[in-house]
C-alpha positions in Angstrom: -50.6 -16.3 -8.2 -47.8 -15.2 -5.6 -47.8 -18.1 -3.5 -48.0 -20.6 -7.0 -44.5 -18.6 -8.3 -43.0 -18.6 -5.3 -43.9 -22.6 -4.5 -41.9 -23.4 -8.0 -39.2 -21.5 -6.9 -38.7 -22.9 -4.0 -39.5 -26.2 -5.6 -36.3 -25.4 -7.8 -33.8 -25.3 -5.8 -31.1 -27.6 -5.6 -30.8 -28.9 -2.1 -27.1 -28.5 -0.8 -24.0 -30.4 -1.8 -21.2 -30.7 0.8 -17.7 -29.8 -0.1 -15.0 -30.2 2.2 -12.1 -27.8 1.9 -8.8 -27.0 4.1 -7.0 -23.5 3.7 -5.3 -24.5 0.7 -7.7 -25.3 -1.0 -9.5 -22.4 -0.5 -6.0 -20.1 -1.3 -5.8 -22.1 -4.5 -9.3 -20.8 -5.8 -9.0 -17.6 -4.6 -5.2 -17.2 -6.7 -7.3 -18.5 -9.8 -10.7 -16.7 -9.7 -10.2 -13.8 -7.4 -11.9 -10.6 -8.6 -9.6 -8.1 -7.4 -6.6 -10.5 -8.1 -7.7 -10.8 -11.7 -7.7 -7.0 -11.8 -4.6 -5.8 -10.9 -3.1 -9.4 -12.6 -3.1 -6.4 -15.3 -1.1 -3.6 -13.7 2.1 -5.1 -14.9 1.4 -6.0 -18.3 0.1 -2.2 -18.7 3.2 -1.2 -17.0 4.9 -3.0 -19.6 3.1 -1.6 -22.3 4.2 1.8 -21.1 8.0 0.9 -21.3 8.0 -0.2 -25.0 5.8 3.1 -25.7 8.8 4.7 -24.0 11.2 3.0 -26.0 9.4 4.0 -29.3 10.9 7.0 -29.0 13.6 5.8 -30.6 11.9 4.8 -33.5 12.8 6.3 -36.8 10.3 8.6 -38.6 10.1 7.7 -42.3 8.6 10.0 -44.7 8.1 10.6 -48.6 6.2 12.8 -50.6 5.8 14.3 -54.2 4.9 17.4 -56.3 3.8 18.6 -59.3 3.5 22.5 -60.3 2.6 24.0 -62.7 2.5 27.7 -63.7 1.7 29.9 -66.5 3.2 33.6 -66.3 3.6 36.4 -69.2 6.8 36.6 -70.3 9.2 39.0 -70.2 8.5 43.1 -70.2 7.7 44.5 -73.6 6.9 40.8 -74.9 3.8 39.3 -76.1 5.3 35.7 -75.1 4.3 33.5 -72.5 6.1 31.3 -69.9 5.0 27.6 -69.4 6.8 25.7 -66.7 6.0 22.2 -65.3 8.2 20.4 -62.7 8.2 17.5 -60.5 10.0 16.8 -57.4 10.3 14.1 -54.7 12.1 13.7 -51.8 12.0 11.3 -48.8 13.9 11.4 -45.3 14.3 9.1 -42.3 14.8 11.0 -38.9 15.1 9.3 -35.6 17.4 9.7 -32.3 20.1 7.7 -30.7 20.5 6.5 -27.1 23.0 8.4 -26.4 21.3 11.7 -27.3 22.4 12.4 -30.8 19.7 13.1 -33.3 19.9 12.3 -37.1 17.9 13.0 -40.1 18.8 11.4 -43.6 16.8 13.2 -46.7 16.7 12.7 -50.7 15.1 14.9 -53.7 15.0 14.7 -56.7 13.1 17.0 -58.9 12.6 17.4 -63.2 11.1 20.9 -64.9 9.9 21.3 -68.5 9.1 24.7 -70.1 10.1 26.6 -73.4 13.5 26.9 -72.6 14.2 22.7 -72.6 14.7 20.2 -69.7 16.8 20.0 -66.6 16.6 17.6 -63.6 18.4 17.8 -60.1 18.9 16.1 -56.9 20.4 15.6 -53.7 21.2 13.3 -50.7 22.3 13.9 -47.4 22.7 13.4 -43.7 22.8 15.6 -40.8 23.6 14.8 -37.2 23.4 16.9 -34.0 25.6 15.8 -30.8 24.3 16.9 -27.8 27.7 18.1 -25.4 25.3 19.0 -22.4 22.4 19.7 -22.0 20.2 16.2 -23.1 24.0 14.5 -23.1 24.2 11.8 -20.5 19.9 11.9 -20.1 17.1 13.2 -21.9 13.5 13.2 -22.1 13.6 10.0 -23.7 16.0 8.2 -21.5 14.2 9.5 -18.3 10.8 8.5 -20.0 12.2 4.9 -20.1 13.8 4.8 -16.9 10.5 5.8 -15.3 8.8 3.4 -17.0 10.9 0.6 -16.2 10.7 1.8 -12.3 6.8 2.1 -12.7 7.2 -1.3 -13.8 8.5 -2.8 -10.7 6.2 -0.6 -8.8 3.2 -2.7 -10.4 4.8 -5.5 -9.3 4.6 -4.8 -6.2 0.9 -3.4 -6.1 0.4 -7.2 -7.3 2.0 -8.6 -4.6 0.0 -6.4 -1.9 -3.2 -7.8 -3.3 -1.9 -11.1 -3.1 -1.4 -10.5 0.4 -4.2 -8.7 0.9 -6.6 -11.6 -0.8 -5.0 -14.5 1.2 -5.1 -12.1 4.4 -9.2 -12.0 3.5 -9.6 -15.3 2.3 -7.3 -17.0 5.5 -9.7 -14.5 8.3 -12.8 -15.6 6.3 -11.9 -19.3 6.1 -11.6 -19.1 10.4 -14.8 -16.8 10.6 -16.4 -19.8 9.0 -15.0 -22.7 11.5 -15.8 -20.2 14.1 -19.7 -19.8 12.9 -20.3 -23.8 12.6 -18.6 -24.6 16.0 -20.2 -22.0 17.2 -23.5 -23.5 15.5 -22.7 -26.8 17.1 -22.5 -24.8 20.6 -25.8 -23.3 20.9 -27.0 -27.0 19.1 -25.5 -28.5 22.5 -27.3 -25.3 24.6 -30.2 -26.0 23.0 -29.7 -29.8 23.8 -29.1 -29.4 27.1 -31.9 -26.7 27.9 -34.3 -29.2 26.2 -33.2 -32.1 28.6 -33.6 -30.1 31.5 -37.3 -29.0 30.8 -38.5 -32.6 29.8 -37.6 -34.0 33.3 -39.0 -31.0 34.9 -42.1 -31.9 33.2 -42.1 -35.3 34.3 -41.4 -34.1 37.9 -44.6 -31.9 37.5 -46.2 -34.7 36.5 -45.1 -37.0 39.3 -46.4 -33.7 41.8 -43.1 -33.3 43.0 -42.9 -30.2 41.5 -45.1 -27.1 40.4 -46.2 -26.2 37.6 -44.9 -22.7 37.3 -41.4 -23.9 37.8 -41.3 -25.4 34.6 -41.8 -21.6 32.7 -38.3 -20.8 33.7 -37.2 -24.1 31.5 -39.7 -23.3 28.7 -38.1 -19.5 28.5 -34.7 -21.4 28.5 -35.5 -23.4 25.2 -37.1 -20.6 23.4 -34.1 -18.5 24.3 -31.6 -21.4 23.0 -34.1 -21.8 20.1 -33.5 -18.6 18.9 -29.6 -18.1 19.5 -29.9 -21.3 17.5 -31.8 -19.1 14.7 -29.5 -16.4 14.8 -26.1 -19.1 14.4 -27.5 -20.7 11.6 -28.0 -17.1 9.5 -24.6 -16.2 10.6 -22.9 -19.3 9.1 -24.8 -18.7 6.1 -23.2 -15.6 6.1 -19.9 -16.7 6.9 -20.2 -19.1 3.8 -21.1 -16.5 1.2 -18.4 -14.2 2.3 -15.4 -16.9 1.4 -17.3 -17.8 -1.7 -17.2 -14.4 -2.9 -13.5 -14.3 -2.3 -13.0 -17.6 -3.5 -14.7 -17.2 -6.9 -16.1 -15.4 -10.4 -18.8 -17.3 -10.4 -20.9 -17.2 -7.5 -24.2 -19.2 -8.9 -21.7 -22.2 -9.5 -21.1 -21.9 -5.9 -24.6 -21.2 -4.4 -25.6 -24.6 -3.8 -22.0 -25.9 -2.3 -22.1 -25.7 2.0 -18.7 -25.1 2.3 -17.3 -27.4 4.9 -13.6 -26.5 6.5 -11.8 -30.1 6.8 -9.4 -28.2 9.4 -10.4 -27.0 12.8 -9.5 -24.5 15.3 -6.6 -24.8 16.8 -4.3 -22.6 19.1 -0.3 -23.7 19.1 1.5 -21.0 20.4 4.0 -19.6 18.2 7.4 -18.2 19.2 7.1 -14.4 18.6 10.1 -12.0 17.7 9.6 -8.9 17.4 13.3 -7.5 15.8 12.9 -10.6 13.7 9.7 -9.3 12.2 10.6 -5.9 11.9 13.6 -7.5 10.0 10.9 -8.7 7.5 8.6 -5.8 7.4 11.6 -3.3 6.9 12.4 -5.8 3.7 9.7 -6.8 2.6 6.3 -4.9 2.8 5.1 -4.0 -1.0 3.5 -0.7 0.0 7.3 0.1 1.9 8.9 -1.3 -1.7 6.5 1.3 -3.7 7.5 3.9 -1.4 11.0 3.6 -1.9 10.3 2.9 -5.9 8.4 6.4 -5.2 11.7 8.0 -4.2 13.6 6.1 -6.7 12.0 8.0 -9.2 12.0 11.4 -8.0 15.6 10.7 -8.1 15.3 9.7 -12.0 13.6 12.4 -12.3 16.0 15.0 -10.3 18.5 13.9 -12.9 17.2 14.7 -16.0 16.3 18.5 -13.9 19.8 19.1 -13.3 21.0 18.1 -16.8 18.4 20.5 -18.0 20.1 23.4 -16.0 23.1 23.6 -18.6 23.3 25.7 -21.2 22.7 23.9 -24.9 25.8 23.2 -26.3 25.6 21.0 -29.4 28.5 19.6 -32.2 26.9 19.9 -35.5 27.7 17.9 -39.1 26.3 17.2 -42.2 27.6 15.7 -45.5 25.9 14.8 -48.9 26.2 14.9 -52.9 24.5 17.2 -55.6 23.7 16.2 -58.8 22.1 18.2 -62.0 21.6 17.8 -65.7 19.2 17.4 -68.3 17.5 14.3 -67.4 16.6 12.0 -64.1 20.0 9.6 -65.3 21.8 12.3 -65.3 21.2 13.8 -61.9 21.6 10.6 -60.1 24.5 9.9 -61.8 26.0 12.6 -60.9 24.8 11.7 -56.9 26.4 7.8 -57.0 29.8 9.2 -58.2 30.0 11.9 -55.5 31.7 14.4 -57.7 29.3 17.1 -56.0 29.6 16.9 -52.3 29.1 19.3 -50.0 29.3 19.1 -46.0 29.3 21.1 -43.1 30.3 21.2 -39.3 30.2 23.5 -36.0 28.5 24.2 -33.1 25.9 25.7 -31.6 25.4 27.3 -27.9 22.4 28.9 -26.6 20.8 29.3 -23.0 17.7 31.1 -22.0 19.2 33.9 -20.0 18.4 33.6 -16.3 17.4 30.3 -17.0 14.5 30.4 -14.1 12.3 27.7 -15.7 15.0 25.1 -15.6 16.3 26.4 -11.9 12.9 26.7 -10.3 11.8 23.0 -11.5 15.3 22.2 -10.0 13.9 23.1 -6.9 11.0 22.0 -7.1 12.4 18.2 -7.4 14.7 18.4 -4.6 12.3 19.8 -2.1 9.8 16.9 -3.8 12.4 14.3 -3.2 12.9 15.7 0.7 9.1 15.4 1.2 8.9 11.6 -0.3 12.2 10.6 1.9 9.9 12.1 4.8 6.9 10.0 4.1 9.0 7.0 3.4 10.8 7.1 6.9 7.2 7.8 8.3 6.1 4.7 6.5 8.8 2.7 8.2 8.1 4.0 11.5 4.5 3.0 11.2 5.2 -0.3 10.0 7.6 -1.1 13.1 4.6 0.0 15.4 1.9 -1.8 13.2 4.5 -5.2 13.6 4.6 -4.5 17.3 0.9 -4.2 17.5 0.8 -7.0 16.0 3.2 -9.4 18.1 1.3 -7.9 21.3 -2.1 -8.5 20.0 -0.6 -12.5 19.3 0.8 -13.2 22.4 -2.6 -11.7 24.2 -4.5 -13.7 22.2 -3.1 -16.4 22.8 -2.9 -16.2 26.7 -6.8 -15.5 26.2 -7.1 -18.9 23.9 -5.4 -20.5 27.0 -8.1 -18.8 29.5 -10.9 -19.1 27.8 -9.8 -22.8 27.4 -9.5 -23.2 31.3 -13.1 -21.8 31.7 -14.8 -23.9 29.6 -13.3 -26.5 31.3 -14.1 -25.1 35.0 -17.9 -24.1 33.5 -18.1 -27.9 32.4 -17.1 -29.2 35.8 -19.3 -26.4 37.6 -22.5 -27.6 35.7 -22.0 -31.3 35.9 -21.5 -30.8 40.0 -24.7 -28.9 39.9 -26.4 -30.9 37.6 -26.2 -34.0 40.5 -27.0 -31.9 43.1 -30.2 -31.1 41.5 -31.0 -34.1 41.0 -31.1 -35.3 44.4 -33.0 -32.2 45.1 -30.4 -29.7 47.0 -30.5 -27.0 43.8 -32.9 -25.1 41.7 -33.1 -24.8 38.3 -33.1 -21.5 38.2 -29.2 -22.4 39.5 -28.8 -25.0 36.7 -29.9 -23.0 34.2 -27.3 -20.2 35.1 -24.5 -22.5 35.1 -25.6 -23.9 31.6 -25.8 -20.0 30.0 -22.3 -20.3 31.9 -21.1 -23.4 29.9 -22.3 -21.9 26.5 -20.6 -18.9 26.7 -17.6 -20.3 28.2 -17.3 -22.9 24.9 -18.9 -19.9 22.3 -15.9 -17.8 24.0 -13.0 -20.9 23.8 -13.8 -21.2 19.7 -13.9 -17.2 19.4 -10.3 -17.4 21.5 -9.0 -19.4 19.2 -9.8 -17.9 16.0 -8.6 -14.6 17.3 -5.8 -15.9 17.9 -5.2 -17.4 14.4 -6.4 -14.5 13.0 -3.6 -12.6 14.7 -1.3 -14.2 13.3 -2.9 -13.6 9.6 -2.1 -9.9 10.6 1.2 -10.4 12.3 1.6 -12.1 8.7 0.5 -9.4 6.3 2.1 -6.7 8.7 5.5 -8.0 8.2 4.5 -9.1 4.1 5.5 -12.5 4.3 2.2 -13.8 4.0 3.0 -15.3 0.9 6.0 -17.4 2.2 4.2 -18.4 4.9 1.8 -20.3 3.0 4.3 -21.3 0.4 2.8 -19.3 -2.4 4.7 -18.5 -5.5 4.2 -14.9 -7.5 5.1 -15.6 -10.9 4.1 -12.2 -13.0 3.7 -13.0 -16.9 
């Protein structure tokens, strides 16, 4: 039953369907369908979010509400009477704030009663303001809440920007890896050519009796050992494929079937390194060395709304509105639109908690915060000068080792080909020939590896300085 499910399955799938692709190609899918791109795509639109939440504060509160009571009571001592009273009321107010601190209310009642002594309505409408003089004058909680947010917002912008990075980073080392694993492929390919050549005219010099049979074994070990370095290339290509498709895409099973085939090949140009010029770029660039600073930025935001908080409240005071009364509703509001009953007020009010050590200590708190995040921000700097020079170092050696490597492969080819005519006029062995062919692979399998390390090193020199996306001409737009 196994062996008949598994012979569909393998009956089912879709034999391979090339797809050339350069670098840009590859950049442009990952931008698109990138998982962890497509995550933090939504950082800045929650950021933004957050900053209209912050600026609801200063939305006005609107309320209304009405009652009715009624209430039955004996009446007066020494009485038998009873007292039967029924009113109404409503009222309604709008309260909000102001950016500049100063916090308003607006309010309206109105109100009718009925019992055995007749009718009678009343009313009033009024506004009251409160001026903040120090304490919640020039910032508030509001006004810091808003600043925050619109530095938090900045801050996801960045955190965007590093993933960018860090995805083309990936994608770029991954798109190499996979030139590297099909040359390399096409290296033990020619190995495996080569051993193969070398056994069949052994055999045919066994054959002929001009040579014994147990010198042959050293060939045969030669091909199985090729064979299975073959093997082992061909599973780590496969690898190398699936690890750019899962950076490249959302939908992997789309992609299963596609061999992925680089249009662009190793190369190794060398590249004039500076290294004050990249620390020039680092120091200005680099999102986590942005964030940091957006870090400190806010601890200062935040320092300021601590020392405001550090003064005593002082606060101007004022309210003005009309009255109105009589025996009905028309009466009442009559009264209110002509204004004959006004009444106002105005002062000021002072308070401070004495000692004041809540708003002191958290004073202190902030500036020794704010010490501790200017610490870690010139740490951060220092780091990313040493991480650039790294960098530049590990460049230039790799490409003096792109340059070597390239000079043995070409000294291994030479070496093998001498041989290779020597043997064949019988003054070498094959045990010598086959040396100087596991020479000749690993000189070529160590040229392509050169070569990728090298580009690969400049993919980090890239990221370490954050210019990565200039240098591949890559546009952030955040919507």
């Amino acid at each position: 039953m196994f062996a008949a499910v598994a012979s569909v399955a393998f009956a089912q799938t879709n034999p391979p369907v090339a797809r050339a692709m350069s670098l840009a190609d590859c950049l442009t899918e990952a931008i698109r369908h990138n998982f962890d791109v497509q995550v933090v795509r939504y950082e800045p639109q929650l950021s933004l979010y957050d900053l209209h939440l912050a600026y609801a504060g200063y939305d006005p509160i609107f309320n209304l509400g009405g009652t009715h009571t009624h209430t039955d009571q004996a009446g007066p001592v020494g009485t038998n009477g009873v007292s039967i009273k029924d009113e109404n009321g409503f009222d309604s107010g709008l309260n909000g704030a102001t950016p500049w601190g100063m916090t308003y209310g607006l309010s309206g009642n109105v109100s009718d009663s009925h019992n055995l002594g007749g009718e009678g309505a009343s009313g009033s409408a009024g506004v009251n303001l409160t001026q903040p003089l120090l304490k919640n004058f020039w910032v508030d909680g509001t006004r810091t809440t808003i600043a925050v947010a619109k530095n938090r917002l900045k801050f996801s912008e960045q955190a965007l920007r590093q993933q960018f990075i860090a995805t083309v980073t990936d994608v770029e080392n991954a798109y190499y890896e996979l030139i590297y694993a099909r040359e390399n492929l096409q290296v033990d390919q020619q190995a495996l050519e080569l051993a193969q050549t070398l056994y069949d005219q052994d055999k045919k010099r066994v054959e002929l009796g001009s040579m014994a049979p147990l010198d042959v074994q050293q060939d045969e070990s030669q091909v199985a050992s090729r064979r299975a370095a073959l093997i082992a290339s061909q599973f780590s290509l496969a690898k190398a494929e699936n690890a750019l498709k899962n950076l490249i895409t959302d939908n992997y099973p789309q992609w299963h079937d596609v061999e992925l085939t680089p249009s662009e090949s190793l190369t190794a140009t060398q590249q004039l390194l500076d290294v004050q010029e990249s620390w020039a770029k680092g120091l200005a660039q680099r999102p986590d060395l942005i964030e940091t600073k957006l870090d400190v930025e806010r601890q200062g935001i935040q320092l300021k709304y601590l020392r405001n908080q550090v003064y005593p409240q002082l606060d101007l005071t004022g309210s003005y509105g009309v009255n109105g009364a009589g025996q009905e509703f028309n009466n009442a509001l009559g009264q209110e639109q002509t204004g004959s009953r006004p009444f106002y007020s105005y002062g000021a009010e002072f308070s401070i908690p004495l000692g004041n050590a809540r708003a002191r200590n958290n004073l202190k708190s902030g500036r020794v915060t704010q010490q501790q995040l200017l610490l870690s921000l010139k740490k951060l700097e220092q780091n990313v000068m040493v991480n650039i020079d790294n960098a530049v170092k590990s460049a230039r050696a790799s490409w003096e080792g792109a340059e070597a490597s390239r000079s043995a492969r070409i000294y291994a080819e030479a070496a093998l080909d001498a041989e290779q005519k020597k043997y064949a006029v019988g003054k070498s062995t094959t045990f010598t020939v086959l040396q100087l062919q596991n020479n000749l692979t690993t000189a070529r399998s160590n040229e392509i590896r050169a070569m990728a390390n090298y580009q690969e090193s400049l993919t980090s020199l890239a990221a370490q300085e954050g210019s990565t996306l200039e240098r591949r001409k890559l546009d952030l737009i955040v919507k």
